[in-house]
C-alpha positions in Angstrom: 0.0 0.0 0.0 1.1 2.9 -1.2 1.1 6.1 0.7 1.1 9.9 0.2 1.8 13.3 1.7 3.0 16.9 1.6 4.8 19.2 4.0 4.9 23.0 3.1 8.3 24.8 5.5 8.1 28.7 5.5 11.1 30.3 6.0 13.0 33.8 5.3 15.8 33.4 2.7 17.0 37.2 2.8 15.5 38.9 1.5 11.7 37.5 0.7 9.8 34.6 3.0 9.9 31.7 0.6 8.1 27.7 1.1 9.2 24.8 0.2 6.6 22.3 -0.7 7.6 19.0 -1.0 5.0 16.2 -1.8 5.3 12.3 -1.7 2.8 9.9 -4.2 3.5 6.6 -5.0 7.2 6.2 -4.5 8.3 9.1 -5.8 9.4 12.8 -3.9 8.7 15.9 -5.5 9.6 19.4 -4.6 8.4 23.0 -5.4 10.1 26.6 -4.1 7.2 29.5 -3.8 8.6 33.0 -3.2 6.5 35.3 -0.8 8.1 38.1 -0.6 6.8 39.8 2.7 6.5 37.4 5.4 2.9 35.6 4.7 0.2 34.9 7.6 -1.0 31.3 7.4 -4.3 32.3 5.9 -2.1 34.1 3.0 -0.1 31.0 2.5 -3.4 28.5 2.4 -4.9 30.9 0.0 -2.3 31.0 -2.2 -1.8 26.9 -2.0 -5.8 26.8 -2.9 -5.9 29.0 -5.9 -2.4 28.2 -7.3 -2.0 24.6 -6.7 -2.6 23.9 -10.2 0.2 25.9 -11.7 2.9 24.7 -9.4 6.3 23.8 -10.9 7.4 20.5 -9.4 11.1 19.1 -9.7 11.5 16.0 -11.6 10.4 13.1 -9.3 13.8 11.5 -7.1 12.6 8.0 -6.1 11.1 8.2 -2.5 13.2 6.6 0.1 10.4 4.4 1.7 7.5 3.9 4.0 7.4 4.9 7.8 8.0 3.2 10.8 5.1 1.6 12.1 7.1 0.4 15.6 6.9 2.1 18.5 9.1 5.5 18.3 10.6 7.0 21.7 9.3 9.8 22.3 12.4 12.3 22.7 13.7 10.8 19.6 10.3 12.4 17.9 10.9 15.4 19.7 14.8 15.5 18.4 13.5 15.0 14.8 10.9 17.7 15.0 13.6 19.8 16.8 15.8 19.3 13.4 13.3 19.9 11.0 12.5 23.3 12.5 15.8 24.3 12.5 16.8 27.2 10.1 19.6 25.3 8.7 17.3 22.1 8.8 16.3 22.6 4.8 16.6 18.9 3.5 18.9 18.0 1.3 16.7 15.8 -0.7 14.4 19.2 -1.3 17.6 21.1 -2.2 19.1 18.4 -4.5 15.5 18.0 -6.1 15.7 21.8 -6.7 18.9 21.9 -8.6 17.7 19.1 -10.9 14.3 21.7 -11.4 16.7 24.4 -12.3 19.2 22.4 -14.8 16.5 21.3 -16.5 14.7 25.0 -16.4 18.3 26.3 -18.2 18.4 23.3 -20.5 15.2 24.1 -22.0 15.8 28.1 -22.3 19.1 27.3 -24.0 17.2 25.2 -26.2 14.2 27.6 -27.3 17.4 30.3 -27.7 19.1 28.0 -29.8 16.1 27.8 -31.9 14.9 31.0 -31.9 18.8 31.8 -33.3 18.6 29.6 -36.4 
């Protein structure tokens, strides 16, 4: 059985508020960077998610690294994880490495509509 979810981290990368939204389906993880600008209230930010979700730019799928635990988890080792995750350095670096393949293949394209529009 297959499972999916989506976490959305707001956090200020001077000098706009930016999210990251990264959403896993079926094996595969997906990311996508929104930029704010000013720092967003939460009904801002579920507003935009509602009317733009549609037109989001997603990374090219990475293959997922598995299901969750379903054994009993201490409970200060939840509260460590939670405690990374909200760190400001905490970005993960499967959402930053799913970013740069978005933006190689971003360039690749424009160098290939320039090259066209050239000849």
């Amino acid at each position: 059985m297959e499972t999916a979810g989506a976490k959305l981290t707001v956090m200020f990368e001077d000098p706009f508020w930016i999210g990251l939204l990264e959403r896993e389906e079926d094996g595969k993880y997906e990311v996508s960077k929104i930029v704010f600008g000013a720092e967003p209230r939460d009904c801002e930010v579920l507003a935009f998610l509602l009317e733009n979700w549609d037109r989001l730019r997603f990374s090219p799928p990475l293959k997922s690294e598995g299901a969750a635990r379903k054994e009993r988890v201490n409970p200060k080792r939840i509260q460590r994880e939670a405690n990374r995750q909200l760190a400001p350095a905490g970005v993960a670096t499967r959402a930053q490495q799913a970013l740069a393949l978005q933006r190689e293949q971003l360039k690749k394209e424009r160098e290939l509509r320039a090259r066209e529009s050239k000849k």
